[in-house]
N, C-alpha and C positions, 0 to 999 in steps of 0.2 A: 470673491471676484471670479466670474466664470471665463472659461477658457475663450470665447469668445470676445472680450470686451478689447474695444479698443484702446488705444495706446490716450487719446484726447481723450475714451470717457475714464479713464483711469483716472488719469488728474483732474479729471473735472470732480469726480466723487470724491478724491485728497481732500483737491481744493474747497471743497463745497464744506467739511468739515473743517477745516482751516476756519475759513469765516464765521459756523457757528459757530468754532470752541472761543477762537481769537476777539470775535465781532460782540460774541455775547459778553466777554468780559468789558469791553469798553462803552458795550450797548449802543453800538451805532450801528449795527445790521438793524436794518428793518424786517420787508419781507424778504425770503430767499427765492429768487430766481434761478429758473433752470439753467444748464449747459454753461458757456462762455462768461454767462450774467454771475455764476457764482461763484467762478475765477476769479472775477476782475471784484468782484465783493469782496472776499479774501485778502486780495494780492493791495487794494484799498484803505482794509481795515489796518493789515500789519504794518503798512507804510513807513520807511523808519524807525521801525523797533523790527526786532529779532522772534515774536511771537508766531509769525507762520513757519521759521526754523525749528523752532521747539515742539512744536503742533506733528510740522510736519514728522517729527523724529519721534514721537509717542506712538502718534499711529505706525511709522516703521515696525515700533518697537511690537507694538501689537501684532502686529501680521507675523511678527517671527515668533510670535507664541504659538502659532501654527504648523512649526517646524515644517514649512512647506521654501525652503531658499530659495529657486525657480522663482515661484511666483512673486517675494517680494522680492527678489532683485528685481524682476523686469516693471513692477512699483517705482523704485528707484530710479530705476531706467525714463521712466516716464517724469518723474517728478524734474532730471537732471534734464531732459529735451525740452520744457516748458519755461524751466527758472533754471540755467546754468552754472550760477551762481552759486547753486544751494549741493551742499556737500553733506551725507550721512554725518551723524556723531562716530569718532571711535569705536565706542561701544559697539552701537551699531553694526559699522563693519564690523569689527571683532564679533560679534554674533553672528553675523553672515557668512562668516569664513570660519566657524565651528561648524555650522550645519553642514556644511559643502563639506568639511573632512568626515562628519561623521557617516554621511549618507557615502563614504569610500571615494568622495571626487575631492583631492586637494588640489587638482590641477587648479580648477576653477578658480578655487581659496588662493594660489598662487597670482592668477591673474589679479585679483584684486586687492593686492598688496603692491602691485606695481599701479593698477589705478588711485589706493588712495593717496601714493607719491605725485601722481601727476596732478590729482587735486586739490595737493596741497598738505594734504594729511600726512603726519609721521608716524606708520607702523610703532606699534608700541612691543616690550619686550613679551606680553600675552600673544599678540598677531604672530609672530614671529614661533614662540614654542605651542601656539594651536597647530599653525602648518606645518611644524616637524609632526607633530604629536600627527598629525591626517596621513603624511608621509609615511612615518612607523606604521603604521593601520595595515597599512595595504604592502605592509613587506617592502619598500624603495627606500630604503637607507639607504643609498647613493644622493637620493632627493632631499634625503631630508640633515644629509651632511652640507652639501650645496647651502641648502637654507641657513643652516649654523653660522656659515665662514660668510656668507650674505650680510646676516647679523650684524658682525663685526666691522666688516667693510663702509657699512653706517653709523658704526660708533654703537650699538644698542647693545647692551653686558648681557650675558645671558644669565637668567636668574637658576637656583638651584633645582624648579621645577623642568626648565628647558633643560637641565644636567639629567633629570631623572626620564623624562620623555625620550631624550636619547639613549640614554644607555638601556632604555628598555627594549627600544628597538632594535638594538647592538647584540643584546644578548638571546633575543630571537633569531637572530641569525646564524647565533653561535659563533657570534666575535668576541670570544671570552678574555682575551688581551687587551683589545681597543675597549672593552668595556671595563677593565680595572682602569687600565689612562685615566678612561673619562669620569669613573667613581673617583678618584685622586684628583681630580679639576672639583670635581662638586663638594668636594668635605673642603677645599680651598675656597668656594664661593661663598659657602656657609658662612664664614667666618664673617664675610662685609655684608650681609641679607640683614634689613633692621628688619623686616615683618617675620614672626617666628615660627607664625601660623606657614608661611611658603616653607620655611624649614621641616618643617615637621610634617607638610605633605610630599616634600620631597624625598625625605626621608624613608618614608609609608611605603612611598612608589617603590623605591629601589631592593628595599626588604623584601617587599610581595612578588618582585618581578624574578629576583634572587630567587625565591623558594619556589615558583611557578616552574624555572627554567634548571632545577635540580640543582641549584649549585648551593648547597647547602655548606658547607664547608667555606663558604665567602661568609656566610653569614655569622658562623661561629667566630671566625677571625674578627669580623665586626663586632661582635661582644667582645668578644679578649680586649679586642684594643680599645675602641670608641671613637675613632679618628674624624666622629663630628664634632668632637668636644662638647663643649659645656651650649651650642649652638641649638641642639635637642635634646630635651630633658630625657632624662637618664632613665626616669621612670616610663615614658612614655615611647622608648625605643626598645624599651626592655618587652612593653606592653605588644607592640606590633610586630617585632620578633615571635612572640607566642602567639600571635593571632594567626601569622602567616604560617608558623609551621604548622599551626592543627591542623589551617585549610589543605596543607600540602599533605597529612597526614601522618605529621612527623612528629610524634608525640614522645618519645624518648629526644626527641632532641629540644621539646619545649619545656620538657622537664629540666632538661638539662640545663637549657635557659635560667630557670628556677633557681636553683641550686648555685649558679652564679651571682644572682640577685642576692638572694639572702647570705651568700657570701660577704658582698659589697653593701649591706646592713640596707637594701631592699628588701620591701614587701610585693608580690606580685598584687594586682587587682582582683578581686574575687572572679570578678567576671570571668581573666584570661586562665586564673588556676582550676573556676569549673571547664571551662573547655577542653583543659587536659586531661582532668579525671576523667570527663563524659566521653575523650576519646576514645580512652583505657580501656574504659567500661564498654565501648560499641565493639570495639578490638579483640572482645574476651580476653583481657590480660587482666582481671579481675584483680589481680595477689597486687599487680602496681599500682591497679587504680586505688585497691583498700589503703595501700602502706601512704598515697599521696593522701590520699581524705584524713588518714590519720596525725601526718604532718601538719594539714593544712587546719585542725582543729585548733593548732596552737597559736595562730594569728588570727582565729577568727575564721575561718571558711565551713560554709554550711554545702552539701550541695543541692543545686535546683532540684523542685520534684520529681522532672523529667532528668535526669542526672539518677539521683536516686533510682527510681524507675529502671533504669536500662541497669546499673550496677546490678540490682537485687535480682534480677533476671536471669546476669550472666552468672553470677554466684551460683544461684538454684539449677543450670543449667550445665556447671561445672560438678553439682551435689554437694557446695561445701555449705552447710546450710550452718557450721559455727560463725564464718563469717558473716554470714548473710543476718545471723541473728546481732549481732554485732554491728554493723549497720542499721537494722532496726531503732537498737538502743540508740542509737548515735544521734538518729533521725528524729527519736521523740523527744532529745534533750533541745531540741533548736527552740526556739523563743518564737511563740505566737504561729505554730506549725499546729495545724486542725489531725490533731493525731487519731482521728478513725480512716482520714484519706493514709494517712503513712499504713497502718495496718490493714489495709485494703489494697493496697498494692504488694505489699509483704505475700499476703495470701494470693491473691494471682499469682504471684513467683511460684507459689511453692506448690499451683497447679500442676506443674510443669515437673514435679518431682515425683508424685505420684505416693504423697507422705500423709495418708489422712491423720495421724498421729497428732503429727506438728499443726494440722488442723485445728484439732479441738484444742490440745494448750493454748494456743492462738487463741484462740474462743476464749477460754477461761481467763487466763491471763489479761486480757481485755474488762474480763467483770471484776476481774478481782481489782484493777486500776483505776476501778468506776469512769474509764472510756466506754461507752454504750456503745454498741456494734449498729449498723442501721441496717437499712434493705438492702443495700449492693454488698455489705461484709456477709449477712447471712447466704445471698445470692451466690455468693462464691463459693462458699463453702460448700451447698449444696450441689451447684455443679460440680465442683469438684469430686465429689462422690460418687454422684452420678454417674462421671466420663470412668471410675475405677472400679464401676459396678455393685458399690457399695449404696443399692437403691435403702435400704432399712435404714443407716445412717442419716440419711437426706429425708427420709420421710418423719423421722424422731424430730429433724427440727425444723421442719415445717408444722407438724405435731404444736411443739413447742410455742411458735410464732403463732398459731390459729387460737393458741390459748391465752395467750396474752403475754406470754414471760419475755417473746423481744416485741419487734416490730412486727405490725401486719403483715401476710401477704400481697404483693402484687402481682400482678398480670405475669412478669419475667418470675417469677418464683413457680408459679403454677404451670408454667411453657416449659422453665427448667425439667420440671416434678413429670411432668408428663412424658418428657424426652425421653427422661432416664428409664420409666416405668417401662415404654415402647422397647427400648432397647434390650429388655431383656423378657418381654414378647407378655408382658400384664396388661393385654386390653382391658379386661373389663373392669379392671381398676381405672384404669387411664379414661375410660368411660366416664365412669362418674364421676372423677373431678371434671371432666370438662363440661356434662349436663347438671350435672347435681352441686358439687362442692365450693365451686367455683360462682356459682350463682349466689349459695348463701350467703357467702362469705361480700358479697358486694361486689365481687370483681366480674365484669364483662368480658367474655373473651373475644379478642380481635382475630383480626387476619394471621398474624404471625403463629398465635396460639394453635390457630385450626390448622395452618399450613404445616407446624411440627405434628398435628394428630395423624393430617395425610400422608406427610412423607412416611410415618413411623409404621402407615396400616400396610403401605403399599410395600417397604422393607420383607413386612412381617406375609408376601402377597396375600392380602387381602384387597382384592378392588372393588370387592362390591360394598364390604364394609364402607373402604375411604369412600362412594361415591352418594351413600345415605348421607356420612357425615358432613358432602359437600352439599346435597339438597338440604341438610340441615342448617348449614351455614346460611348458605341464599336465602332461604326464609325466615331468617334472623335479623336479615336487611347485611348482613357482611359481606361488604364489596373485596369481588377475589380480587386480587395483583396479579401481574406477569408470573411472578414466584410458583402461585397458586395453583396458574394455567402449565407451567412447566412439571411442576412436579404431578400433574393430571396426568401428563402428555408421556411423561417419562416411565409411569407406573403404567398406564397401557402397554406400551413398547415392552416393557423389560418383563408386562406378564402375557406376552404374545397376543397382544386385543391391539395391532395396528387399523385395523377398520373400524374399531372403536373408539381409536387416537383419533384420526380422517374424519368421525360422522362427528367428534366433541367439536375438532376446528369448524368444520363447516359449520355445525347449528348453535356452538356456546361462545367459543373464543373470537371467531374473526367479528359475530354481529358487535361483539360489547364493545370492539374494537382496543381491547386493552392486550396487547401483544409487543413482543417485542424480539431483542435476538435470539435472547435465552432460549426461549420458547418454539422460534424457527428455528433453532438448533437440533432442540431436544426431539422434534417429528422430523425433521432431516437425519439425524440416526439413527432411529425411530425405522425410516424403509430403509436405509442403507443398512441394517444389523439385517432386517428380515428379506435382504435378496430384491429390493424394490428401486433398482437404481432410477430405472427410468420417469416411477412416481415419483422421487426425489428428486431429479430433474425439474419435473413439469412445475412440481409446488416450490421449488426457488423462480422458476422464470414467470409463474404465474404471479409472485408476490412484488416481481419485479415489474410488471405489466402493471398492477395495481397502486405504482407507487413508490412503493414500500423500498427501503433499499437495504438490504444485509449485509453486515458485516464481512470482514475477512472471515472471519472465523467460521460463517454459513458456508464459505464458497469453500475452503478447505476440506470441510467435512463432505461434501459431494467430489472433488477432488480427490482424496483420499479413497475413496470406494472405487472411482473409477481406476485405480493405479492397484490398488487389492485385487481389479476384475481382470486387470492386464489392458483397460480400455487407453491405450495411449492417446489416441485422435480423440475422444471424448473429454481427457484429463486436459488437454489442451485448447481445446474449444469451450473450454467452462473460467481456464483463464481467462482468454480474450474476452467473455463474459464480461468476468471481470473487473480486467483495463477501462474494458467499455462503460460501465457503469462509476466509472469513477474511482476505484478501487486499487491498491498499487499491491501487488502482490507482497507477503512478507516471509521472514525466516523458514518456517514452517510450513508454506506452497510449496519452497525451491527443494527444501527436506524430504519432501512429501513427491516431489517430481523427482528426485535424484533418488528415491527409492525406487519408482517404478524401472529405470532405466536399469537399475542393479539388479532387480530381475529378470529386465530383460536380457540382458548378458550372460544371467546365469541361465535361462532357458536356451537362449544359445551355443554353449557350452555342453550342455545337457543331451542335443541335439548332436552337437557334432558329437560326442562320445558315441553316441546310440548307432550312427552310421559308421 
C-alpha cells in the first residue's frame, strides 16, 4: 500500500479481496468490478455469515508480517470507518501491540488496549505482559508498574511470564529488593500455571536477566534451594543456569553448577558441559578445562571439534604439550571421529611451539596407526618448517610426496615450498619450481603462487626480478588481484622507484580497473614515506573525483603525514574531506590528531625555554 492511497481505496482493495476469497468459495462472484462495485460484491457475498470477518483478519494478519504497525493499523482504521461493526481478532491486536513496543512506542500499544475495551474486546493476560514487556524496553517502569496493578483491577492474574518481564525491568533499574518481592510472587504463580512450556520460559527469563545484571549470587541461591519446585524440571533449570553463566562468562560458577547436579544424581547435557570446557579453553585455564574433559569422560562427554580445537591451542600455547598429547588420545578414542582431521589440528597447535620434533613423531605415529596423513597434514608440517627455517626438512617431504610415498603435491604445497625457500633468500631454486617443477608435476600455478614469488623477490629487493616474473605471469593469461597490485606498489616504494609506483598506477592498475583500498593505501605511503605530501594529496582527491571512495584507513594515512609535518590546517582540512565524503572519523584519526597537538605543545615549550 503506498503512502499515498486513500482511506476509500484502502477498503476498497480489502474489500475487493473479501469478495474473491469469500465470493469464490460460494461461487456467486461473477465478474469483479471496480471501486464501490467490489465493496458492495463482498459485503453481498458474506451476507449473514462471518466469512468477510475471517477474510478480513487474514489479510490483517498478512500485512503485519510486514512488521510495518503504522501502516496496518491505519488498514484497520479504514476497514472500522466503512463496517463499524467489524473488530480485529485478539490475536491480531496482540500482534499490533507487540510491534508498536518493539519498534520502543508502547504508548501507542497502550492506547489500544483501552480501544479494544471500547470494542468490546477483553485484553488478554498476553496484551497486558506485551505492554509491560514495551514498557521495560524503553526503561518506564513506573509505566509498566501502572500496567501491572491495571491487570488486576480487571480481574486478569498475571501469568509467570508477566512475573518475568517485570522483574527484568526491576532489576535494570537496579531495584534489587522490589525484584526479590516480585521473584517470590512468581515461584508462587508457578505453582497454579497448567502450560509448563510458560514455566519454563519464565524461568529462562529470570536466570539470563540475573546473570546479565551481575547478581550471580541470586542465582546460586536458586540452585541451593529450587524454590520453583517440582513447577520446572530440575534438569532443565539446571540446563539454563549454565547457559546463562557461560554467556555471562562465568565459567567457574557453571562448573559449579555442575558439581551440584551430579551431587543431586544429575547429569548435565553435553551440550551445556561442552560450553564450559570450551570456555576454560577460550580463558586459557587449560589445567580446568583438561580436569572437566576428564570428568566428563565418565558420563559420556566428547568434546566438539571446535572445543577440541581452541583447547589444544591453549595447551600448546601454554608449552604443555603432555597434556595436549593427552587430549589427542582422548580425541581419537571418540566413536566415528575422522581421526586425520583430529591430528591435523593437533599439528597446527604445535605450529605454535616451534617443536619440529613433535612434528615428525606425529608423522610417524600416524603410519604406524595406518591413519594416512593427506594434503593439509603434509601441508602443515611443511610450513611448519618453513616458518622455523628448517627449509631441508620441508624439502625431504615434498621429496617424498613427489615420489609417491604420501599424497601428491598441490598448488598450497608448492606456495608453502617456495615461501620458505624466499625466506632465506634461494631464488634460483624457487625459480625452478615455479617455471620447471611445478609444471611437471601437473600443477598450474595461480595468483596466490606468483603473489608469494613477488613479495619474496621484492623482500629480497630485487624489482627487476619480481617485475620479469610479473610479465611472466600476464602472459600466462594470470589475472593479477588487488593483492598483486599492492605488493607491486609497495616494492616500488620501499625500493625508492616512487615514479615507477605513479607510471605502474597510471598505465597497469587503474586501466584494468582492479584496485582497491589496499592498494590506495600502499602509494599513499608510498609519497608520504618519500617527502610527497602534496602528491598524496592530489591522488586521494583525484580518486575521490573519479568516484572511487576510500576508506578510513586512506584518509588517516594522509592525516598522519600531515601531523608528522606539523601541518595542523591541512590535517584538519583532509578530515572535513572526510565528514564530507561520508566518512566518520574513527579511534585512530582522533590518536593521530591528539598526537599532533602534543607536539605542538611540546614546541611550544621548547620555544619559551629558548627565549
Amino acid at each position: 500500500m503506498t503512502e499515498g492511497t486513500t482511506e476509500g481505496g484502502c477498503v476498497e482493495v480489502v474489500m475487493g479481496r473479501v469478495a474473491l476469497e469469500v465470493g469464490n468459495e460460494k461461487d456467486e462472484v461473477g465478474d469483479c468490478r471496480g471501486g464501490d462495485g467490489r465493496m458492495e460484491e463482498g459485503v453481498k457475498v458474506s451476507h449473514g455469515r462471518d466469512g468477510w470477518r475471517r477474510t478480513c483478519n487474514v489479510l490483517i494478519a498478512r500485512l503485519l508480517d510486514s512488521k510495518n504497525p503504522d501502516a496496518t493499523l491505519g488498514v484497520v482504521r479504514c476497514l472500522m470507518a466503512k463496517k463499524p461493526h467489524f473488530v480485529p481478532s485478539l490475536v491480531n491486536y496482540n500482534r499490533i501491540i507487540d510491534q508498536f513496543c518493539s519498534i520502543s512506542r508502547p504508548v501507542e500499544s497502550h492506547k489500544l488496549i483501552f480501544e479494544m475495551r471500547n470494542k468490546g474486546h477483553c485484553p488478554n493476560v498476553i496484551s497486558y505482559t506485551t505492554l509491560i514487556n514495551g514498557y521495560c524496553k524503553i526503561g518506564d517502569v513506573g509505566s509498566s508498574q501502572k500496567v501491572f496493578e491495571e491487570m488486576s483491577q480487571w480481574g486478569i492474574v498475571p501469568n509467570p511470564l508477566t512475573y518475568g518481564v517485570l522483574v527484568r525491568g526491576v532489576l535494570r533499574k537496579r531495584e534489587v529488593e522490589h525484584g526479590k518481592e516480585l521473584m517470590g510472587n512468581l515461584w508462587q504463580t508457578m505453582v497454579d500455571e497448567k502450560d509448563l512450556s510458560v514455566n519454563n520460559a519464565a524461568f529462562a527469563s529470570i536466570i539470563d536477566t540475573l546473570c546479565r545484571e551481575g547478581l550471580f549470587q541470586e542465582v546460586f541461591m536458586i540452585a541451593d534451594d529450587m524454590p520453583q519446585g517440582k513447577r520446572v524440571p530440575e534438569e532443565f533449570a539446571y540446563g539454563q543456569m549454565i547457559d546463562s553463566l557461560c554467556k555471562a562468562g562465568r565459567y567457574n560458577g557453571a562448573a559449579r553448577i555442575v558439581y551440584l547436579m551430579k551431587k543431586r544424581g544429575y547429569r548435565p547435557s553435553l551440550v551445556s558441559y561442552n560450553s564450559i570446557v570450551h570456555g576454560f579453553s577460550k580463558e586459557v585455564n587449560c589445567m580446568r578445562a583438561c580436569q572437566l574433559l576428564e570428568e566428563g569422560i565418565e558420563f559420556g562427554f566428547w568434546p566438539s571439534e571446535y572445543t577440541y580445537n581452541v583447547l589444544i591451542e591453549g595447551l600448546c600455547r601454554e608449552s604443555d604439550l603432555c597434556k595436549a598429547r593427552e587430549v589427542l588420545q582422548i580425541m581419537l578414542k571418540k566413536e566415528g571421529v575422522d581421526k586425520t582431521r583430529i591430528y591435523n589440528v593437533y599439528l597446527r597447535a604445535l605450529c605454535l611451539m616451534n617443536n619440529p620434533t613433535e612434528l615428525l613423531n606425529v608423522l610417524v605415529f600416524m603410519l604406524q596407526t595406518q591413519c594416512q596423513p593427506n594434503v593439509i597434514t603434509l601441508n602443515t608440517i611443511i610450513s611448519a618448517f618453513c616458518k622455523m627455517g628448517r627449509v631441508e626438512e620441508a624439502l625431504k617431504i615434498l621429496h617424498d610426496m613427489m615420489m609417491g610415498k604420501f599424497t601428491a603435491p598441490d598448488a598450497v604445497t608448492f606456495t608453502i615450498i617456495i615461501c620458505g625457500l624466499l625466506d632465506v633468500g634461494r631464488i634460483e631454486e624457487t625459480l625452478d619450481f615455479l617455471h620447471k617443477t611445478m609444471p611437471e608435476k601437473g600443477v598450474r600455478p595461480g595468483v596466490v603462487t606468483y603473489n608469494a614469488v613477488l613479495r619474496g623477490l621484492f623482500k629480497l629487493h630485487r624489482a627487476s626480478q619480481a617485475m620479469e616474473i610479473f610479465r611472466c605471469m600476464v602472459s600466462k593469461g594470470v589475472v593479477a588481484n588487488s593483492t598483486t597490485y599492492t605488493i607491486l606498489i609497495d616494492g616500488f616504494c620501499e625500493s625508492d622507484q616512487i615514479e615507477e609506483a605513479k607510471k605502474f598506477w597510471d598505465t597497469v592498475i587503474w586501466p584494468s580497473k582492479i584496485h582497491d583500498n589496499f592498494v590506495y593505501a600502499a602509494i599513499l605511503k608510498g609519497f608520504c614515506r618519500s617527502g610527497k605530501f602534496n602528491e598524496a594529496s592530489d591522488f586521494l582527491y583525484e580518486l575521490v573525483d573519479c568516484g572511487v571512495s576510500p576508506n578510513v584507513i586512506n584518509y588517516n594515512i594522509l592525516i598522519d603525514s600531515a601531523c608528522k609535518l606539523g601541518l595542523k590546517k591541512e590535517a584538519y582540512q583532509i578530515v572535513g574531506e572526510m565528514r564530507k565524503n561520508g566518512l566518520i572519523p574513527d579511534a585512530v584519526t582522533w590518536r593521530i590528531l591528539d598526537k599532533l597537538h602534543g607536539n605542538v605543545r611540546k614546541q611550544v615549550c621548547a620555544d619559551k625555554h629558548a627565549i
